[in-house]
Structure formats: structure tokens, C-alpha cells
C-alpha positions as CSV (number, residue, x, y, z in Angstrom):
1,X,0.0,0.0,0.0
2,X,1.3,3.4,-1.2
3,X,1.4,6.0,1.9
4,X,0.4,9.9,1.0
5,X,3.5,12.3,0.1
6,X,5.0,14.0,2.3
7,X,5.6,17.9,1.1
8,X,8.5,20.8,2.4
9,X,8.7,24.2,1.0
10,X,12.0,26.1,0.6
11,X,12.9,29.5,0.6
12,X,16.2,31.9,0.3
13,X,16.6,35.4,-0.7
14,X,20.1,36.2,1.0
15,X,23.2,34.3,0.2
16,X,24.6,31.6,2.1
17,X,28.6,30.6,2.2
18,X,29.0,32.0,-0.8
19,X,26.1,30.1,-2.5
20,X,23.1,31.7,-4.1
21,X,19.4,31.6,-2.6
22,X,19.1,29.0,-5.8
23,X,22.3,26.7,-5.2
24,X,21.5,27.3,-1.4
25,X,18.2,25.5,-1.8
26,X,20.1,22.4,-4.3
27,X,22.7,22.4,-1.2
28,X,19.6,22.1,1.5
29,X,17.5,19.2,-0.8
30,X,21.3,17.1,-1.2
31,X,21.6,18.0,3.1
32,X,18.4,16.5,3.5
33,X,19.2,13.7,1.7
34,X,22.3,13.1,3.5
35,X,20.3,12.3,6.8
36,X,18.1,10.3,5.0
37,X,15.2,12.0,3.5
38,X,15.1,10.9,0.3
39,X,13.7,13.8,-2.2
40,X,11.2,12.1,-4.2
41,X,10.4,15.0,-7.0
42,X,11.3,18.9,-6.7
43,X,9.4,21.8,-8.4
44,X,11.3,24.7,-10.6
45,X,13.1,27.2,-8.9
46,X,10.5,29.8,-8.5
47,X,10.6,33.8,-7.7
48,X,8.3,36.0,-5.7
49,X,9.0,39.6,-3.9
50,X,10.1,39.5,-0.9
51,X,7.0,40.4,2.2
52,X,6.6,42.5,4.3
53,X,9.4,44.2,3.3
54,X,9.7,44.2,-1.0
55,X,12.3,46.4,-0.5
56,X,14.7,43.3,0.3
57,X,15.7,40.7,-2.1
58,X,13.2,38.4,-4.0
59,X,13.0,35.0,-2.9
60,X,13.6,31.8,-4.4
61,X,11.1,29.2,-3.4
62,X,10.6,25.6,-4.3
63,X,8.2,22.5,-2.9
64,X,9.7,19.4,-2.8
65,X,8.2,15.8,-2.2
66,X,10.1,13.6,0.0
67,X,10.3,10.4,1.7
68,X,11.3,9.3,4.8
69,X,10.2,7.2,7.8
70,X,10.8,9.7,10.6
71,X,7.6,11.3,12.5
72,X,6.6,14.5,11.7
73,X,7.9,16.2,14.7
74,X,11.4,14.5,13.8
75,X,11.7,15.7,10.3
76,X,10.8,19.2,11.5
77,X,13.4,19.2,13.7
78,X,15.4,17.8,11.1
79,X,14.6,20.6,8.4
80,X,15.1,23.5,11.5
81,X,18.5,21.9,11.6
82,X,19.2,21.7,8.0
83,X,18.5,25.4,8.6
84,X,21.1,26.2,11.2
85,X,23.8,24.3,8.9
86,X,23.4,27.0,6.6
87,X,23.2,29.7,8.8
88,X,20.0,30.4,9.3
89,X,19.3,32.6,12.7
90,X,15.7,32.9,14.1
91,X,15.5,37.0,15.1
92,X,12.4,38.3,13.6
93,X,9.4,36.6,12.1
94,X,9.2,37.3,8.3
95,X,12.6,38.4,7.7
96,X,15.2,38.0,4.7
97,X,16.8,34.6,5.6
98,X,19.6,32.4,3.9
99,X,17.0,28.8,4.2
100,X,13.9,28.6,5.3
101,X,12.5,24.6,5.4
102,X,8.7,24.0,6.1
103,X,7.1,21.3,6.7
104,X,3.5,21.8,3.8
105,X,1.9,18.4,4.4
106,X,2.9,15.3,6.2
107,X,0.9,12.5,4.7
108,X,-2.7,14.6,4.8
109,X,-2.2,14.2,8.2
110,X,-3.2,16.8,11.2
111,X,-0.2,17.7,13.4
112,X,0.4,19.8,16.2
113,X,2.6,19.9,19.1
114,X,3.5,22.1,22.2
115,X,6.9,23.3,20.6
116,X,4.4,24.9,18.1
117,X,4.6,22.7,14.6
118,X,1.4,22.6,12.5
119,X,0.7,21.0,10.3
120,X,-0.4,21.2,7.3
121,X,1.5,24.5,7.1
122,X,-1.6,26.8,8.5
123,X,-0.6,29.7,5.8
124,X,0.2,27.4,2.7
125,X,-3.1,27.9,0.7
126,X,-2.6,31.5,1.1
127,X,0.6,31.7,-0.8
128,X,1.0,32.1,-4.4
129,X,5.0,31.0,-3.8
130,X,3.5,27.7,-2.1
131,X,0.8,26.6,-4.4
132,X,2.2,27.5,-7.7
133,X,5.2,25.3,-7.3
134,X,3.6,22.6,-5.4
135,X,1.3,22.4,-8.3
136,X,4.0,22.3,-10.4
137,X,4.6,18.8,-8.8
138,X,1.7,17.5,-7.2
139,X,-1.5,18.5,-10.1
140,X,-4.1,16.6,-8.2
141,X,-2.8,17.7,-4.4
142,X,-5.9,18.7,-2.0
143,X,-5.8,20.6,1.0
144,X,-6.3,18.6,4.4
145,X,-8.7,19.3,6.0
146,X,-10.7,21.1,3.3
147,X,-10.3,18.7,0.6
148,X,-10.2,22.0,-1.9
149,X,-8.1,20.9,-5.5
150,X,-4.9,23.4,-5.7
151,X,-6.4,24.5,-9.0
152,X,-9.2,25.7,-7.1
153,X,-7.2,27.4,-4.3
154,X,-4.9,28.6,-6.8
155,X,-7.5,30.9,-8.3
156,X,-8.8,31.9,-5.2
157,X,-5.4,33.6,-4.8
158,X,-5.0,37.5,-5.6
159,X,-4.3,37.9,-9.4
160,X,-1.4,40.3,-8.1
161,X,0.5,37.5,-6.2
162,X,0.0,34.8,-8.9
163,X,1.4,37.7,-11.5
164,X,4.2,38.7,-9.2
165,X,5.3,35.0,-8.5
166,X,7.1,33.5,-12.0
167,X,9.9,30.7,-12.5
């Protein structure tokens, strides 16, 4: 019996030991893979402004589908620590960052903890830089929880992110 995918977003728009946002997030999926999370399929490199502040560099984003055995709190910790290897630094919430690693969907499955992961990623449907890659490698994906096709949440989104986010 074939288990659900498992889905992680990535994000740069600052540069990391000397590697671009793009060869930062190659660097993070080959990282994952060296601790055992096996990257199944990986959308195009995609572009969107940076937010709040699109003053700062655009971001590079990209969804990836991978497989592993660990729980979902393990292969969050996992990805925060993937994180940390290239230098990422929690200070403030939504600002420029050298890797950002989230956990999308773990299997369609509802998780939550105390050290504050949920799951599915609470803000995913929201985000043009999410969805449009995501669909990129998952067509047919559906929202936990809501069931709603990515097409469908896709053009719920505001024309101005889907224009402003581009591979």
C-alpha cells in the first residue's frame, strides 16, 4: 500500500557561504538527503517579492516531495536543523533569511505539538510561492482538511501574487 507524500517548501533570498538563494536550496534538498530523507520529486526554482518588506531581495522558493520514515515532529526538527547548517538565525518573524525549510503536508495528516509545529502549514493555501510550485509537482494535491483541488485554491489567490510570482 502506497502511503500519501510528504511535502516541504524552501525559501532563500540572501546568500549563504557563498552560494546563491538557488544553489543554497540544491545544497539544502542534497543536506536533507544526506540524513536520509530521500527527495522524491522537486518543483522549478520559482521567484516572488520578498514580504513584508519588498524592498529586500526576491526569494527563491521551491516545494519538494520527500520520503522518509521519521515522525513529523522529527523531520521538522530535522529541516530547523538543515536550517542552522546553513546559517539560518531565528531574530524576527518574516525576515530575509539564507534557508527557510517547512514542513507543507505530512501525509494529509493533522499535526500539532507544544513546541508549536502545524501541520499542514496553516498559511500554505494562502501563498501564491507555495501553491504554484507545489502544483508544479503535485497537479491533483488537496488541501487537508478542506479537501479543496490546488487549481481551485490557486485561483482563489490575488491575481497580483499569482502575476508577481514567476519561475
Amino acid at each position: 500500500m502506497k502511503t500519501s507524500p510528504i511535502y516541504i517548501a524552501l525559501g532563500a533570498n540572501l546568500p549563504s557561504a557563498g552560494l546563491s538563494p538557488a544553489q543554497t536550496l540544491a545544497r539544502a534538498l542534497d543536506a536533507l538527503a544526506a540524513r536520509g530523507i530521500t527527495v522524491v520529486a522537486r518543483s522549478s526554482d520559482w521567484h516572488s517579492p520578498a514580504w513584508p518588506d519588498p524592498s529586500a531581495p526576491a526569494y527563491v522558493n521551491a516545494v519538494a516531495e520527500v520520503a522518509t520514515r521519521l515522525a513529523p515532529r522529527a523531520l521538522l526538527d530535522q529541516l530547523h536543523a538543515v536550517e542552522a547548517e546553513f546559517g539560518r538565525v531565528r531574530h524576527i518573524r518574516w525576515e530575509s533569511r539564507v534557508l527557510d525549510l517547512d514542513l507543507l503536508d505530512y501525509r494529509g495528516e493533522r499535526c500539532t505539538d507544544a513546541g508549536g509545529m502545524d501541520v499542514p502549514h496553516p498559511r500554505m493555501t494562502d501563498r501564491a510561492f507555495v501553491l504554484l510550485p507545489l502544483a508544479e509537482i503535485a497537479p491533483d494535491w488537496c488541501a487537508p482538511g478542506s479537501g479543496k483541488l490546488i487549481g481551485h485554491l490557486i485561483d482563489q489567490l490575488p491575481p497580483a501574487d499569482i502575476a508577481a510570482t514567476h519561475r
